[in-house]
C-alpha positions in Angstrom: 16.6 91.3 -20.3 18.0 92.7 -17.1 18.1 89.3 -14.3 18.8 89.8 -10.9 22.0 89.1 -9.3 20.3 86.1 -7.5 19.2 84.7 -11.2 20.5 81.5 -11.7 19.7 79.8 -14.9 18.2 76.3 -15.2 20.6 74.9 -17.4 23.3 75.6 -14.5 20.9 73.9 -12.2 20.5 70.7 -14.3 24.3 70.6 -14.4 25.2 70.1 -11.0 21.3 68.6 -9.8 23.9 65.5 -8.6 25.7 67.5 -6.7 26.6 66.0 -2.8 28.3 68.0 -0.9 30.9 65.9 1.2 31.4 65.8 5.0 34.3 67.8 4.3 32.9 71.0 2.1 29.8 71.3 4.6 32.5 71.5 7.8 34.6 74.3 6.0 31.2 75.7 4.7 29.8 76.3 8.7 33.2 77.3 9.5 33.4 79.9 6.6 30.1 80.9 7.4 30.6 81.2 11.5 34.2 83.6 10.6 30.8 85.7 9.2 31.6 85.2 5.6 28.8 85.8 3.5 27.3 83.1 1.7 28.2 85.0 -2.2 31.7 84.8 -0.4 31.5 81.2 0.5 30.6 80.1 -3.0 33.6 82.4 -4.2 36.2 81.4 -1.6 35.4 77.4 -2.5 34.4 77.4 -6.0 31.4 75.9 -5.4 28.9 74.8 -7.9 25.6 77.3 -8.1 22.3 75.6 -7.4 23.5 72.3 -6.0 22.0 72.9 -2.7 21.2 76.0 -1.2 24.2 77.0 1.0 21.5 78.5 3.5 20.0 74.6 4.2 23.5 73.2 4.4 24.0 75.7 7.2 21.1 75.3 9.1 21.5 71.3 8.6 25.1 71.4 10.0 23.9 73.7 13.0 21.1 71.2 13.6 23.5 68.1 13.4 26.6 69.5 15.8 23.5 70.6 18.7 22.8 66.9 18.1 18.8 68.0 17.4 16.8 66.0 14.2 17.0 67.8 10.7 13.4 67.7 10.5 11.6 68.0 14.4 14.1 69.5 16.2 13.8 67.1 18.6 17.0 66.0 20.5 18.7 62.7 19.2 19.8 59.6 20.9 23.3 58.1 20.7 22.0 55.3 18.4 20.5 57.9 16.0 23.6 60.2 16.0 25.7 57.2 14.2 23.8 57.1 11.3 25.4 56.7 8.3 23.4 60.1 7.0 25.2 63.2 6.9 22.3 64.5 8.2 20.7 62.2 11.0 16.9 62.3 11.9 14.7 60.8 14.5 13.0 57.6 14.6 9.1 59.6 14.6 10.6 61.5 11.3 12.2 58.3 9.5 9.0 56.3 10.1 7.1 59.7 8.7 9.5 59.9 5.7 9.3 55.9 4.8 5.6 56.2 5.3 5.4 59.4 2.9 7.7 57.6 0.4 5.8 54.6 0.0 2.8 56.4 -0.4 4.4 58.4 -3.3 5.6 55.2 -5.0 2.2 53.5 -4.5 0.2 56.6 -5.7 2.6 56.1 -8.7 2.2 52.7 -9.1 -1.5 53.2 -9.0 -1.4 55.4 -12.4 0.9 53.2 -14.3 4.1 55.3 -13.9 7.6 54.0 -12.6 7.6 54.0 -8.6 11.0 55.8 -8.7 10.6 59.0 -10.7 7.1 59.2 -11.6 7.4 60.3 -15.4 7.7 57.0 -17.3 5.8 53.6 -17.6 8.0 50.7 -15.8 9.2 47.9 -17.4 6.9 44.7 -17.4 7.3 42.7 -14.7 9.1 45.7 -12.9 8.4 48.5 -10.6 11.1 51.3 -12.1 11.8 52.3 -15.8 14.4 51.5 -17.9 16.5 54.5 -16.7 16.0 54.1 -13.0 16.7 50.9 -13.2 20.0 51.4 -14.8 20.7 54.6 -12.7 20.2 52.2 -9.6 22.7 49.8 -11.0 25.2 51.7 -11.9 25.3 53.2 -8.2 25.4 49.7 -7.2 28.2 48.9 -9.2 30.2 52.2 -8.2 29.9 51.3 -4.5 31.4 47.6 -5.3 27.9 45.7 -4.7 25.6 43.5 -7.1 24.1 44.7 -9.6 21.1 43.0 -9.2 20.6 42.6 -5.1 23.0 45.1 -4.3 23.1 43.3 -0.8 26.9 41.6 -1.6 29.9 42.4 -3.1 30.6 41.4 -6.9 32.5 38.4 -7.2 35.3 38.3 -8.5 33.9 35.8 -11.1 31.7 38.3 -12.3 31.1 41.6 -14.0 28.7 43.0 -12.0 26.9 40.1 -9.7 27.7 38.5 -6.5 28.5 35.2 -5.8 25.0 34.2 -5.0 23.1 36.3 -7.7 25.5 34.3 -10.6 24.7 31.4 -9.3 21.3 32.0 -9.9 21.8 33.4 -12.9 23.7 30.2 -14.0 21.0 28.3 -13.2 18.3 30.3 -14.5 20.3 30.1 -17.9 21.4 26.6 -17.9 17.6 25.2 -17.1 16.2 28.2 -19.7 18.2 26.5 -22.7 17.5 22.8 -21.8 13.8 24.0 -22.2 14.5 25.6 -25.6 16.7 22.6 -27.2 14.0 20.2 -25.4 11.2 21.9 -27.4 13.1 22.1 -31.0 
C-alpha cells in the first residue's frame, strides 16, 4: 500500500507519546526554523522523534511566548504570569477556563464510574484514579525527589519513598492497626 510521505505510523506515535521537548530543543527548534529551515529539515538536522508534538505548535507556542502574548487568547501577559514555571505561560482568564474544563472532565468521569485521570478504567475503592494512574503519578513523584504519597515534601531520608510527615503517619497508622488486630485474637 502506497502511504504518503507525511504517514506516520501509530506504533511510532505510541513510542514517543511521552515525549517533552526541553527549553533547550524548542529554542534551537525556532531558531532552525527562523534561518527558514524547513520543518522535514528540522526533524533531520536534530534527530528528533516523529509524532511527539507537532513541530508546527512548538513554533507557534515559542512565537507566542517570546512576544510575551498567552498560548491560548493571545492576550498580552503580565510580569507575574511570564514567570511561570510552564514552558508555555497562559493567562489567568485561560488557567481558570482550563481548571474549570478539567474538573469538569474528571467529574463527568467520576459520574460514570471511570478513573478521574484517564477515563478508561474503574478507580480503585476508596480512590479517585486506577491502579495505573496512581502508580504513574507516584513514580513522577518519586523521580522529582517528593513523597510518594503527598508529593508536597521531599522523601526523608528515613524513607523509601515518603516524607517525613507522611511516615510518621504511616507509622502510626500501622502501629494502632496491629494493636487492634492482636487486641481482637
Amino acid at each position: 500500500m502506497n502511504r504518503p510521505s507525511w504517514y506516520v505510523d501509530q506504533n511510532q506515535i505510541r513510542q514517543v507519546q511521552n515525549h517533552r521537548w526541553t527549553p533547550q530543543e524548542i529554542k534551537q527548534i525556532y531558531a532552525l526554523r527562523i534561518a527558514g529551515y524547513s520543518i522535514k529539515t528540522i526533524i533531520e538536522k536534530m534527530r528528533l522523534p516523529v509524532g511527539a508534538v507537532p513541530l508546527y505548535n512548538v513554533i507557534r507556542m515559542m512565537r507566542k511566548r517570546l512576544q510575551g502574548k498567552c498560548l491560548q487568547c493571545g492576550e498580552k501577559l503580565t510580569e507575574e504570569e511570564l514567570l511561570q514555571e510552564s514552558s508555555f505561560p497562559r493567562c489567568g482568564k485561560c488557567l481558570k477556563k482550563n481548571l474549570e474544563m478539567k474538573r469538569e472532565i474528571r467529574l463527568k468521569y467520576q459520574r460514570k464510574g471511570l478513573c478521574a485521570v484517564c477515563g478508561k478504567r474503574a478507580p480503585i475503592i476508596g480512590k479517585m484514579a486506577c491502579k495505573q494512574c496512581l502508580s504513574f503519578s507516584h513514580r513522577n513523584r518519586y523521580v522529582r525527589g517528593l513523597c510518594g504519597k503527598c508529593g508536597e515534601r521531599p522523601i526523608s531520608p528515613n524513607s523509601i519513598a515518603l516524607c517525613t510527615h507522611c511516615l510518621k503517619e504511616n507509622r502510626e497508622y500501622t502501629s494502632a492497626y496491629r494493636e487492634k488486630m492482636y487486641a481482637n485474637s
